[in-house]
N, C-alpha and C positions, 0 to 999 in steps of 0.2 A: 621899594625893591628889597629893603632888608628885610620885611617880614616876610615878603616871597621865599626867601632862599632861607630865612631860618624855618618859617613851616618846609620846604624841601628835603631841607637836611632832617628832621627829626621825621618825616615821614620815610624816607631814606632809612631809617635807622632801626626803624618801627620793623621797617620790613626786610630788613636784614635778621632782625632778632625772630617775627614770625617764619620766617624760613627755618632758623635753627631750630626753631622750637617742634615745627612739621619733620623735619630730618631728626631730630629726636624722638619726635612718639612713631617714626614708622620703626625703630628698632625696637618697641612693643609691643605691635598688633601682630596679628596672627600668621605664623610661617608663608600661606599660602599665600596672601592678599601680600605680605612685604616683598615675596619673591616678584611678583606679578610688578609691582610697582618699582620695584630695585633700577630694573635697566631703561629706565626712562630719562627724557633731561630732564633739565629744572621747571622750565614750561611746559612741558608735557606731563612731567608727576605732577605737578600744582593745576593744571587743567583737570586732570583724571580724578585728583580729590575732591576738588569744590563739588564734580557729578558724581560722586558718590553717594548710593542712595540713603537714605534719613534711615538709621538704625537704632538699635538700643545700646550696640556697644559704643561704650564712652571712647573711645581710641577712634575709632571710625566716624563719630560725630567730630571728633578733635581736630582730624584728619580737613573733613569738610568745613570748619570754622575756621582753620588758619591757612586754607588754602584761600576762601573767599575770601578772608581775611587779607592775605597780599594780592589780589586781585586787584581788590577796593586800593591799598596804598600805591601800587602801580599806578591807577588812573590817577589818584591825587598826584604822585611824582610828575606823571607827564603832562597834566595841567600846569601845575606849580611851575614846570620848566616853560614850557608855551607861555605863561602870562610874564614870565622874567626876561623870553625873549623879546617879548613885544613892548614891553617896558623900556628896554635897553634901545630897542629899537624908535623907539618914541623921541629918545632924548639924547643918545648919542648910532646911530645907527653905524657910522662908518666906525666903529670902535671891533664887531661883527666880522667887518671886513681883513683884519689881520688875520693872515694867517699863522695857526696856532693857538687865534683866540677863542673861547667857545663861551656861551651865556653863563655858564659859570664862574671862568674867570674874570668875563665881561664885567659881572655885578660885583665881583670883590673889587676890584679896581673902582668901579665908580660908587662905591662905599665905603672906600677910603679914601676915593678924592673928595669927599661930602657934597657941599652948595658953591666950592671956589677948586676948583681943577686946578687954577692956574698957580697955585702950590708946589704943583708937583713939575717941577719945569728943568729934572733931569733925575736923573737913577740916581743921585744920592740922596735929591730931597724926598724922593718917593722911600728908598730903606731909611731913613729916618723917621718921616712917618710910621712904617711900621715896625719902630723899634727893632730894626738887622743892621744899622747902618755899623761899620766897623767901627772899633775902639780901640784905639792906640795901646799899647801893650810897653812899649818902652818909646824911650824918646826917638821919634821920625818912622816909628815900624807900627805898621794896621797889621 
């Protein structure tokens, strides 16, 4: 489970930086083509580039490169997430069931409770684990 959600996160990350980088090269291609694209969302400018047709100008191939490009890390995200919830679901299923909880937080919890859970047998021994737990400040005061 932890190499699920660390490939997540850096696909996650991949594809937050190819978004900036496509919202950067549309402020320099060509007036008419960035108007054209301006008033669209984020899924609709990024659908519109990937079918952008194969040109000579570099900005417009750039265009179509970093839109398939987060295309491609979208499906990797929503795989990566689908296999961590079935994961989760394999070995703690009722953890899912809290409300509040989502396969996200699901997997950090059961990645710091590692192969013995039974560690964590109240909210102080859990922020101790993850090094939050309060530190006395003067004598009798957290």
């Amino acid at each position: 489970m932890r190499v699920l959600r660390l490939a997540k996160e850096t696909a996650v990350q991949a594809r937050t930086q190819a978004r900036n980088q496509l919202k950067a090269v549309l402020l320099g291609i060509d007036r008419e083509l960035r108007e054209d694209l301006s008033n669209l969302s984020n899924t609709h400018l990024i659908a519109t580039c990937a079918d952008l047709p194969n040109a000579d100008d570099a900005a417009v191939f750039t265009l179509r490169l970093l839109a398939r490009r987060i295309q491609q890390l979208t499906a990797e995200v929503k795989e990566l997430a689908r296999r961590t919830t079935k994961a989760i679901r394999s070995c703690r299923p009722q953890l899912l069931d809290i409300i509040g909880v989502w396969p996200d937080n699901a997997a950090a919890l059961l990645i710091a409770a590692g192969d013995n859970p039974e560690r964590l047998a109240s909210v102080a021994s859990f922020a101790a684990l993850c090094g939050i737990n309060p530190v006395e400040q003067s004598p009798g005061k957290t």
